[in-house]
N, CA, C and O atoms as CSV, one atom per row, in Angstrom:
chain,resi,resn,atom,element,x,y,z
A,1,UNK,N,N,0.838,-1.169,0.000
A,1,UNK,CA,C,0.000,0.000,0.000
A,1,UNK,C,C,0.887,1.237,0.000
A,1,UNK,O,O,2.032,1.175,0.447
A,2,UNK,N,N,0.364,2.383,-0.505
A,2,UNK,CA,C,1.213,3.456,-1.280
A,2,UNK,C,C,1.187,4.582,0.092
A,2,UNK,O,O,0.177,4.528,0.795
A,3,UNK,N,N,1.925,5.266,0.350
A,3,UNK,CA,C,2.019,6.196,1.972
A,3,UNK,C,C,2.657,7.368,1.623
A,3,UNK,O,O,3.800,7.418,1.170
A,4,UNK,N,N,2.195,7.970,1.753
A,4,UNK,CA,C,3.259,9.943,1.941
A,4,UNK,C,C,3.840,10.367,2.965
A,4,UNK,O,O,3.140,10.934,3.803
A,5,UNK,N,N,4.834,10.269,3.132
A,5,UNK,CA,C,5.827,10.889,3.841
A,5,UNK,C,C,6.424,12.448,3.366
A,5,UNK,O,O,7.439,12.754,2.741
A,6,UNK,N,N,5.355,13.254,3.938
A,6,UNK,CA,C,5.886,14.979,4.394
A,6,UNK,C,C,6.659,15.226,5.175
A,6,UNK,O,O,6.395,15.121,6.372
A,7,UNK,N,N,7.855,15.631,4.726
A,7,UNK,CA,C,8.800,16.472,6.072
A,7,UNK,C,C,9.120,17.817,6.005
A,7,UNK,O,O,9.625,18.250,4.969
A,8,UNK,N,N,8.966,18.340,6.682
A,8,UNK,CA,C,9.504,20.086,6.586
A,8,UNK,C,C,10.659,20.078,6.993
A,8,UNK,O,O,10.860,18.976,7.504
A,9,UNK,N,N,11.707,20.829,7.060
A,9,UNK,CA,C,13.018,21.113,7.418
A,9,UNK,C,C,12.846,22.393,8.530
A,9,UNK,O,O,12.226,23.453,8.449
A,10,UNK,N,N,13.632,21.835,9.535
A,10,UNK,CA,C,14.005,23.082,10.688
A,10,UNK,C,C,14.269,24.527,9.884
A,10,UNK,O,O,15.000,24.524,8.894
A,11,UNK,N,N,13.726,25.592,10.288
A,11,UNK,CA,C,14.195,26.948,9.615
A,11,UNK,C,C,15.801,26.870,9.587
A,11,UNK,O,O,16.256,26.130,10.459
A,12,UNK,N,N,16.536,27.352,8.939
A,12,UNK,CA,C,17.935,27.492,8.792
A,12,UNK,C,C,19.128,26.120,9.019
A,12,UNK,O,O,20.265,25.890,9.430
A,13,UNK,N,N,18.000,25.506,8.457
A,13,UNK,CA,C,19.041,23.755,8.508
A,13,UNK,C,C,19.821,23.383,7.133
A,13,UNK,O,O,20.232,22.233,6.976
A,14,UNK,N,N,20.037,24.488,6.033
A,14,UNK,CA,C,20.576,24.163,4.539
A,14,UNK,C,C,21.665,23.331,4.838
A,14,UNK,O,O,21.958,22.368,4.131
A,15,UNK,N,N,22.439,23.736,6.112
A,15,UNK,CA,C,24.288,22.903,6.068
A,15,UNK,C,C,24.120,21.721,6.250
A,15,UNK,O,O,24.778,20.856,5.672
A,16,UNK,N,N,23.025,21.449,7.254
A,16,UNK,CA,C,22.637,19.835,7.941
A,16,UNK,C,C,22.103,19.253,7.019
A,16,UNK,O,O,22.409,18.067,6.896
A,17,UNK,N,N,21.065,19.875,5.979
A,17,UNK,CA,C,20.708,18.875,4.785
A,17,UNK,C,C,22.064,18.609,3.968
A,17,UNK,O,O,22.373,17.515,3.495
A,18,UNK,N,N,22.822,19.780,3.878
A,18,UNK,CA,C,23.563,19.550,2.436
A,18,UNK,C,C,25.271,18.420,3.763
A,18,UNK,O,O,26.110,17.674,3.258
A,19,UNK,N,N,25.197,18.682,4.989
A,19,UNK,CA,C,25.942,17.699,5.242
A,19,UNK,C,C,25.948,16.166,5.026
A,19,UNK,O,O,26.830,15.346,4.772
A,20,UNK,N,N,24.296,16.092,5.277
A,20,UNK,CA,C,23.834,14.557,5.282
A,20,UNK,C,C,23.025,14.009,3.779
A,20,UNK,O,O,22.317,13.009,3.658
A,21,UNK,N,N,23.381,14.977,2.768
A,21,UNK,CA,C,22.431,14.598,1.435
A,21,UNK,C,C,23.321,13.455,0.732
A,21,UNK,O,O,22.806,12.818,-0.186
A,22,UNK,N,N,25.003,13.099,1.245
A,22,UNK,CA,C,25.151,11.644,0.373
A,22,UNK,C,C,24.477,10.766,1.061
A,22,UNK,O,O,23.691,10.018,0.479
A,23,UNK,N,N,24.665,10.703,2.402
A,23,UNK,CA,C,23.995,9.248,3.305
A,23,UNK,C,C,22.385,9.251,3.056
A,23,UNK,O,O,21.725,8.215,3.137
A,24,UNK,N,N,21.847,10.462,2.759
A,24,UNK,CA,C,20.101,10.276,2.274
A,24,UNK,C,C,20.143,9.793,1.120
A,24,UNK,O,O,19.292,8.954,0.822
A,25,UNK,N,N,20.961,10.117,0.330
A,25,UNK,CA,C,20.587,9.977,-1.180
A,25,UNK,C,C,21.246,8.155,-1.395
A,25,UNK,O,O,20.771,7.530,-2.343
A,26,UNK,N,N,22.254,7.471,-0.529
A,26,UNK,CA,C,22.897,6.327,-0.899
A,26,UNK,C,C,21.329,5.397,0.137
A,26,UNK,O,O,20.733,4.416,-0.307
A,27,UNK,N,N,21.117,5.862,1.062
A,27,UNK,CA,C,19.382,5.263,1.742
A,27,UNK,C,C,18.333,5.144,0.991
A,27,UNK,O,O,17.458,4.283,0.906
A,28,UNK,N,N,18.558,6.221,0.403
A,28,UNK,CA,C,17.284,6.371,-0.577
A,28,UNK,C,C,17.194,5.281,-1.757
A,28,UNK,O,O,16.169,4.629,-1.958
A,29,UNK,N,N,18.354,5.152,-2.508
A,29,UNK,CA,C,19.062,4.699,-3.399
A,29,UNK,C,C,18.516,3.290,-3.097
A,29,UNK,O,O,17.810,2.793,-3.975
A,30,UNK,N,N,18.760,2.534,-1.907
A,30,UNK,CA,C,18.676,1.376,-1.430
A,30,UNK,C,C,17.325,0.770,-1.802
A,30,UNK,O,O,17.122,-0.360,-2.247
A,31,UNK,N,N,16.231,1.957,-1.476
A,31,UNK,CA,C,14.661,1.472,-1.343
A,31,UNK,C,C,14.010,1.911,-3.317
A,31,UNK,O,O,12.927,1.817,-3.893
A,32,UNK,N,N,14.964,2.231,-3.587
A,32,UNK,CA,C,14.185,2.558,-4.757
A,32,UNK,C,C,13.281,1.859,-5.467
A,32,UNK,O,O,12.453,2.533,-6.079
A,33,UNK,N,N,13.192,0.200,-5.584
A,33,UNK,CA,C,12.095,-0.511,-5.132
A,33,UNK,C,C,10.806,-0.107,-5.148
A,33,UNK,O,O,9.885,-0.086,-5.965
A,34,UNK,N,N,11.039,0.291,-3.730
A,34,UNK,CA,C,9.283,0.530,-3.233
A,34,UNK,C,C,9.148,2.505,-3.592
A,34,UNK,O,O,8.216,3.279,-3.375
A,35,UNK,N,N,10.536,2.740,-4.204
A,35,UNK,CA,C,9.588,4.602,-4.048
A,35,UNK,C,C,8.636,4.820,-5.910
A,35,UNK,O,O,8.771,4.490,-7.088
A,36,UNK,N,N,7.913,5.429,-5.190
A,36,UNK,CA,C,6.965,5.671,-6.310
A,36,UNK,C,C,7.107,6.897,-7.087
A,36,UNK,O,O,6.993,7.086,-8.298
A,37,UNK,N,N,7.451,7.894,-5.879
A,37,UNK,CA,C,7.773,9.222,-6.562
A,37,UNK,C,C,8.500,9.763,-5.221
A,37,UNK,O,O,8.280,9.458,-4.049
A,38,UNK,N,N,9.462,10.691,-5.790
A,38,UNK,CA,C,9.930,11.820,-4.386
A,38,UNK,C,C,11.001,12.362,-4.692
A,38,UNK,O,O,11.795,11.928,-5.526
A,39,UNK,N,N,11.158,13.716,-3.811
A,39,UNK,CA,C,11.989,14.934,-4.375
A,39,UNK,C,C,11.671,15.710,-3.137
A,39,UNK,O,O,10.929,15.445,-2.191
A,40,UNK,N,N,12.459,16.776,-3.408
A,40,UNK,CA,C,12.279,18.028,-2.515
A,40,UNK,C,C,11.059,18.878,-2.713
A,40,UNK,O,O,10.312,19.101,-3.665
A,41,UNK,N,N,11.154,19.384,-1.105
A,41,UNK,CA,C,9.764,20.363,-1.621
A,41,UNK,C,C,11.133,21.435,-1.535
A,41,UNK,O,O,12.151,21.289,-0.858
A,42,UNK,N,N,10.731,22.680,-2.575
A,42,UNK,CA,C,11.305,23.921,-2.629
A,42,UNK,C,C,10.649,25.223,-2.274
A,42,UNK,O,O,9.428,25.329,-2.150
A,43,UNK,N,N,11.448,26.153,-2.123
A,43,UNK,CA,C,11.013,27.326,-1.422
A,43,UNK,C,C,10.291,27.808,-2.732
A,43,UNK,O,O,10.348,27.088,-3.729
A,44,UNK,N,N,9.385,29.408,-2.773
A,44,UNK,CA,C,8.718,30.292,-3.956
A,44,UNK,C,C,9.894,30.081,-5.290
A,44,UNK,O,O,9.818,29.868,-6.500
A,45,UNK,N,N,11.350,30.344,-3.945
A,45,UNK,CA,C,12.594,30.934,-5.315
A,45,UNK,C,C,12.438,29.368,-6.177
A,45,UNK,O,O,12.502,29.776,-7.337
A,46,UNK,N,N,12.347,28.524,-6.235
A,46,UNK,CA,C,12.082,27.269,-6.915
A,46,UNK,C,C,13.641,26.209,-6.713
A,46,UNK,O,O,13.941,25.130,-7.222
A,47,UNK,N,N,14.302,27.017,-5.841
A,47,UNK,CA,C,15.806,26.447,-5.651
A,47,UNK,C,C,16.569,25.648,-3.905
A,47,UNK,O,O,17.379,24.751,-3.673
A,48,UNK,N,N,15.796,26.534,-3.100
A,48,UNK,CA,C,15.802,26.475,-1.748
A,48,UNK,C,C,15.255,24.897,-1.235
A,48,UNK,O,O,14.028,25.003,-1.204
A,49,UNK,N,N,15.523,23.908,-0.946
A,49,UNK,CA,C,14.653,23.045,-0.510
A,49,UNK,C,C,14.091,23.231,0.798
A,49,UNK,O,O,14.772,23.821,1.637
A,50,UNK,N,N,13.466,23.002,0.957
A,50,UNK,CA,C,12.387,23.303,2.379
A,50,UNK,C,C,11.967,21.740,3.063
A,50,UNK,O,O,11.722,21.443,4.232
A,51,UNK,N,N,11.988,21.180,2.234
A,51,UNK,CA,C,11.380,19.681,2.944
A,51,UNK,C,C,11.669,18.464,1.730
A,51,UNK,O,O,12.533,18.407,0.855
A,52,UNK,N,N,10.796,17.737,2.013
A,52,UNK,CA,C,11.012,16.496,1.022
A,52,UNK,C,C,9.733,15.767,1.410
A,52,UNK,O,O,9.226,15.801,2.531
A,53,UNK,N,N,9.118,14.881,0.000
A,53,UNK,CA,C,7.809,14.282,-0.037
A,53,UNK,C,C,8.400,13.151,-0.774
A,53,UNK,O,O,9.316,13.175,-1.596
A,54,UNK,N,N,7.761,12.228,-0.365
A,54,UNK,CA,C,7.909,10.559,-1.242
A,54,UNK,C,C,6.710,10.023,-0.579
A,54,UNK,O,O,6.227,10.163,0.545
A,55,UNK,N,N,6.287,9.167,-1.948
A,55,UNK,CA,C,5.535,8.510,-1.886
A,55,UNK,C,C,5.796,7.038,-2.099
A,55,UNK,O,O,6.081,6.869,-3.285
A,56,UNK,N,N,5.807,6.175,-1.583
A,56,UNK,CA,C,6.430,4.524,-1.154
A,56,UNK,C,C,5.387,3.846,-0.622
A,56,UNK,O,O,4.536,4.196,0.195
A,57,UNK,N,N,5.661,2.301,-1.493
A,57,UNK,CA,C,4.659,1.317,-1.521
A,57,UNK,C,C,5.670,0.500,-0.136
A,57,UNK,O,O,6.835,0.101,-0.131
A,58,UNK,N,N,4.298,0.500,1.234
A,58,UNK,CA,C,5.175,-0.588,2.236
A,58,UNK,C,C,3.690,-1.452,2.714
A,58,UNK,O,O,2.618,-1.364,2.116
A,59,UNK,N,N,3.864,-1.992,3.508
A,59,UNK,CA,C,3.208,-3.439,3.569
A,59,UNK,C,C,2.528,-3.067,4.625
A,59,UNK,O,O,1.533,-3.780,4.757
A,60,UNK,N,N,2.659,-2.017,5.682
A,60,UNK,CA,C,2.394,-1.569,6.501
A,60,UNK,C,C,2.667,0.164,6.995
A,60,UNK,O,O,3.658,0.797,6.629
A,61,UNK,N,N,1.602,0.718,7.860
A,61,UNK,CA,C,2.317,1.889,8.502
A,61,UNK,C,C,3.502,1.500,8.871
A,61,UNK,O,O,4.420,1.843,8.127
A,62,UNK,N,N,3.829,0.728,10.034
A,62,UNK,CA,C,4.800,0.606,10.975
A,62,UNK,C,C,6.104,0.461,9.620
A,62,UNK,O,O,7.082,1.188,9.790
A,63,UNK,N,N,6.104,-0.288,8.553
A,63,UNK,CA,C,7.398,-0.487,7.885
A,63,UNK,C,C,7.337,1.190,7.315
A,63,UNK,O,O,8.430,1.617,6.943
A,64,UNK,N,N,6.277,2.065,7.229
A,64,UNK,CA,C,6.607,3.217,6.624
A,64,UNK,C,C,7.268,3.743,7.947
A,64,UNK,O,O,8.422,4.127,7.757
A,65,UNK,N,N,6.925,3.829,8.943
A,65,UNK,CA,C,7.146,4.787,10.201
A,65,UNK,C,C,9.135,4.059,10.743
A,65,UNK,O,O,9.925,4.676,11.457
A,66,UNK,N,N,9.332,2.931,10.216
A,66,UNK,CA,C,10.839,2.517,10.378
A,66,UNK,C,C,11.413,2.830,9.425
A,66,UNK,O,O,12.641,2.892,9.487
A,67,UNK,N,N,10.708,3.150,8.167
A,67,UNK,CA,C,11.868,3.407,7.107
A,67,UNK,C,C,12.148,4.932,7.479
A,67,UNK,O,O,13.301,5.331,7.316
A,68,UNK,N,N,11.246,5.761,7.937
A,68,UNK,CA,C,11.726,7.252,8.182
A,68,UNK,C,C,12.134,7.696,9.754
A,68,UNK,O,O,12.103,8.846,10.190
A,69,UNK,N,N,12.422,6.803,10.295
A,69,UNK,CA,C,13.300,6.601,11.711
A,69,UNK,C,C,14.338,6.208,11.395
A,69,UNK,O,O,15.232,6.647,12.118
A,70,UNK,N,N,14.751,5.383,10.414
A,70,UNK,CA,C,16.200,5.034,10.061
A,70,UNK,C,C,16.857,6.222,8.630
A,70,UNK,O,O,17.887,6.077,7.971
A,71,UNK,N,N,16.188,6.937,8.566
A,71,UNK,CA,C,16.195,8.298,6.977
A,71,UNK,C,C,17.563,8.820,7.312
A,71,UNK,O,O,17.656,8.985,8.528
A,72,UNK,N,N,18.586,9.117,6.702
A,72,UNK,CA,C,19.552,10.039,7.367
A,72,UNK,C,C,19.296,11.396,7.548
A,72,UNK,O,O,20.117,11.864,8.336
A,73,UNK,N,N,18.599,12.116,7.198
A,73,UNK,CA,C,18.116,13.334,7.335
A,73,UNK,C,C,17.361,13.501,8.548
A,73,UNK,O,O,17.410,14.432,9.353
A,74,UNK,N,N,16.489,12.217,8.562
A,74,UNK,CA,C,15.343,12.281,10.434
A,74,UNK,C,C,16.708,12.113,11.202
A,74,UNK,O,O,16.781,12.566,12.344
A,75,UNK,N,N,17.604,11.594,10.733
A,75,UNK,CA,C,18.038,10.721,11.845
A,75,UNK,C,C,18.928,11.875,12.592
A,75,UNK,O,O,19.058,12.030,13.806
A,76,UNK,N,N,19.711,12.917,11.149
A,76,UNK,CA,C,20.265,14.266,11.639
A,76,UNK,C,C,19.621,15.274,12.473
A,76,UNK,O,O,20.138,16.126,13.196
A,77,UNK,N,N,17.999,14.935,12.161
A,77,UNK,CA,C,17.420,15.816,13.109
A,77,UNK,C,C,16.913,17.372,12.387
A,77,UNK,O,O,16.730,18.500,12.844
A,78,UNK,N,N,16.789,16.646,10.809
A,78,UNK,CA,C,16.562,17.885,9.515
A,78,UNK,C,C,15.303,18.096,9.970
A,78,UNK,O,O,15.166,19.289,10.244
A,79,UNK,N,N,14.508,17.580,10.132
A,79,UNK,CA,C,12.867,17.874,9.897
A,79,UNK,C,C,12.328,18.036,10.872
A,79,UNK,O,O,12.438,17.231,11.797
A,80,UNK,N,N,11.503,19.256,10.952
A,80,UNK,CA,C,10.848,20.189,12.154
A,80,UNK,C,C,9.320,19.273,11.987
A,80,UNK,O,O,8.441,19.275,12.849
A,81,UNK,N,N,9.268,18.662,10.935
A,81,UNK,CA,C,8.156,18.099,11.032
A,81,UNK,C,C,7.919,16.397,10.152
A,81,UNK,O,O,8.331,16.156,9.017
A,82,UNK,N,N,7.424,15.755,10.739
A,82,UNK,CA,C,7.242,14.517,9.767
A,82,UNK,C,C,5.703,13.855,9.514
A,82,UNK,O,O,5.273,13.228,10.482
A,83,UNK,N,N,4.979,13.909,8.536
A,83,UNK,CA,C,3.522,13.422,8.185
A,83,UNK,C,C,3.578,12.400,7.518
A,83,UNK,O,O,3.841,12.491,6.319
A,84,UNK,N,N,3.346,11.160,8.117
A,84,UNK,CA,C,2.715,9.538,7.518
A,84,UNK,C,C,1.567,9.683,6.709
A,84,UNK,O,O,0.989,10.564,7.345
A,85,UNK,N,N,0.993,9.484,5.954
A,85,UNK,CA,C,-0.818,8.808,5.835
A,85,UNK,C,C,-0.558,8.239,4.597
A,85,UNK,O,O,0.460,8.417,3.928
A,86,UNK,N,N,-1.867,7.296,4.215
A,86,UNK,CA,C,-1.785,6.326,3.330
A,86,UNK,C,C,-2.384,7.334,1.973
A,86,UNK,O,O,-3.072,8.345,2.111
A,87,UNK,N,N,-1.909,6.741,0.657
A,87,UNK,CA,C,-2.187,7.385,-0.376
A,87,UNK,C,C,-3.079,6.507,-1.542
A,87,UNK,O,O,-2.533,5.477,-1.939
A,88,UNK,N,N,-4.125,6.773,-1.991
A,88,UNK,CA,C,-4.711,6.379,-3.542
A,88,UNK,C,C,-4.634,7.148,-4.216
A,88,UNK,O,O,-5.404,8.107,-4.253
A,89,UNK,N,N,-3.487,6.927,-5.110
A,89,UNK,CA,C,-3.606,7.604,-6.421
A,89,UNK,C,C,-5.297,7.190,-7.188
A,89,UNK,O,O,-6.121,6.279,-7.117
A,90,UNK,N,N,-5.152,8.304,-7.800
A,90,UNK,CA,C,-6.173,8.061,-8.605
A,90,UNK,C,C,-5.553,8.958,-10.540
A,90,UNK,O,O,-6.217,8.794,-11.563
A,91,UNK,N,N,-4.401,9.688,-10.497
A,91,UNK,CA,C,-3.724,10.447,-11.526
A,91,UNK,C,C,-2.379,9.453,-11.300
A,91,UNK,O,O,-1.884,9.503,-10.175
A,92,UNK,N,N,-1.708,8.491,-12.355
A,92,UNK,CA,C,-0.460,8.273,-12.508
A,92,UNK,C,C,0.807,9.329,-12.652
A,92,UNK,O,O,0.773,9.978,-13.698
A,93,UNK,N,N,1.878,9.594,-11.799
A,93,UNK,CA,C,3.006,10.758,-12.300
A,93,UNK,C,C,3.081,10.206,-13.667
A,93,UNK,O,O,2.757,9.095,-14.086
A,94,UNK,N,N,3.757,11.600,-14.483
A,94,UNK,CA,C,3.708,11.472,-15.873
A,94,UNK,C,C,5.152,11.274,-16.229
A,94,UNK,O,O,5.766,11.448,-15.177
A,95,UNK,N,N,6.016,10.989,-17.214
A,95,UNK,CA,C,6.929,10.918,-17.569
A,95,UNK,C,C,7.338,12.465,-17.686
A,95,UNK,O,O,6.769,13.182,-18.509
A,96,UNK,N,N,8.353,12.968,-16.828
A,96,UNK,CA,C,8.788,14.407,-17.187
A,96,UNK,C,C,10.154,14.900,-17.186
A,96,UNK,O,O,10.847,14.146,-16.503
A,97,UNK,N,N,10.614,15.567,-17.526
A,97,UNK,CA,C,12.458,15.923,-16.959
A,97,UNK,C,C,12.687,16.328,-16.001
A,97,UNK,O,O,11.721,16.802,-15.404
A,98,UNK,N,N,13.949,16.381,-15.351
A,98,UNK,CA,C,14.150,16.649,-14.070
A,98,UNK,C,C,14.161,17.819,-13.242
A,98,UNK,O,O,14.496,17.980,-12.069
A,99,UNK,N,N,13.592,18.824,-14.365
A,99,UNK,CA,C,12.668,19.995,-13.469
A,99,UNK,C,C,11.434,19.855,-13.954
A,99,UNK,O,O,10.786,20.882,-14.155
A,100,UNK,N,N,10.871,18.613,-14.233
A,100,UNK,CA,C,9.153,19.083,-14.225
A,100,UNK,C,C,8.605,19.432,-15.445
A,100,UNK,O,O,7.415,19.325,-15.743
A,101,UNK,N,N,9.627,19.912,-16.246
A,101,UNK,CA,C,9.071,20.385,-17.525
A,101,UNK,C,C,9.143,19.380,-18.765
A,101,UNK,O,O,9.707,18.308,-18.549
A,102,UNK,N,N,8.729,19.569,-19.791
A,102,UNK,CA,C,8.283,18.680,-21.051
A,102,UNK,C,C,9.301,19.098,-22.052
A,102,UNK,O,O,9.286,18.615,-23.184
């Protein structure tokens, strides 16, 4: 079953993300598997990251709620905030480039 994981980032945490973004990104790397979609959320300027959203197929809450207890970014202590809940798509993501555009 498909789950969203919202995190916001502590105000003024850019060094702590950009310290811990190989060990997120080689974690991440690991589950790619089960991720369905995910990226940063960004600030207005379209450059700033502010948080991060993924959406991941797990078998359970509890395997969603351990995969983002073991995150290197939770684990640094990036995110002022973290939101679980389960997801139905009902729109497939579309094939796009890596800013979004066509």
């Amino acid at each position: 079953m498909l789950f969203t994981i919202h995190m916001l980032d502590r105000p003024g945490s850019a060094d702590l993300r950009a310290a811990n973004a190989d060990a997120h990104r080689t974690f991440v790397g690991a589950h790619l598997q089960a991720m369905y979609l995910g990226g940063p959320l960004l600030a207005d300027d379209g450059k700033a990251p502010v948080g991060s959203l993924i959406v991941m197929d797990f078998p359970d809450r509890t395997a969603a709620e351990r995969f983002i207890a073991d995150e290197p970014y939770n684990r640094a202590g990036l995110f002022e905030s973290v939101t679980i809940r389960r997801f139905g798509p009902v729109v497939e993501p579309r094939t796009s480039s890596a800013t979004g555009q066509e």
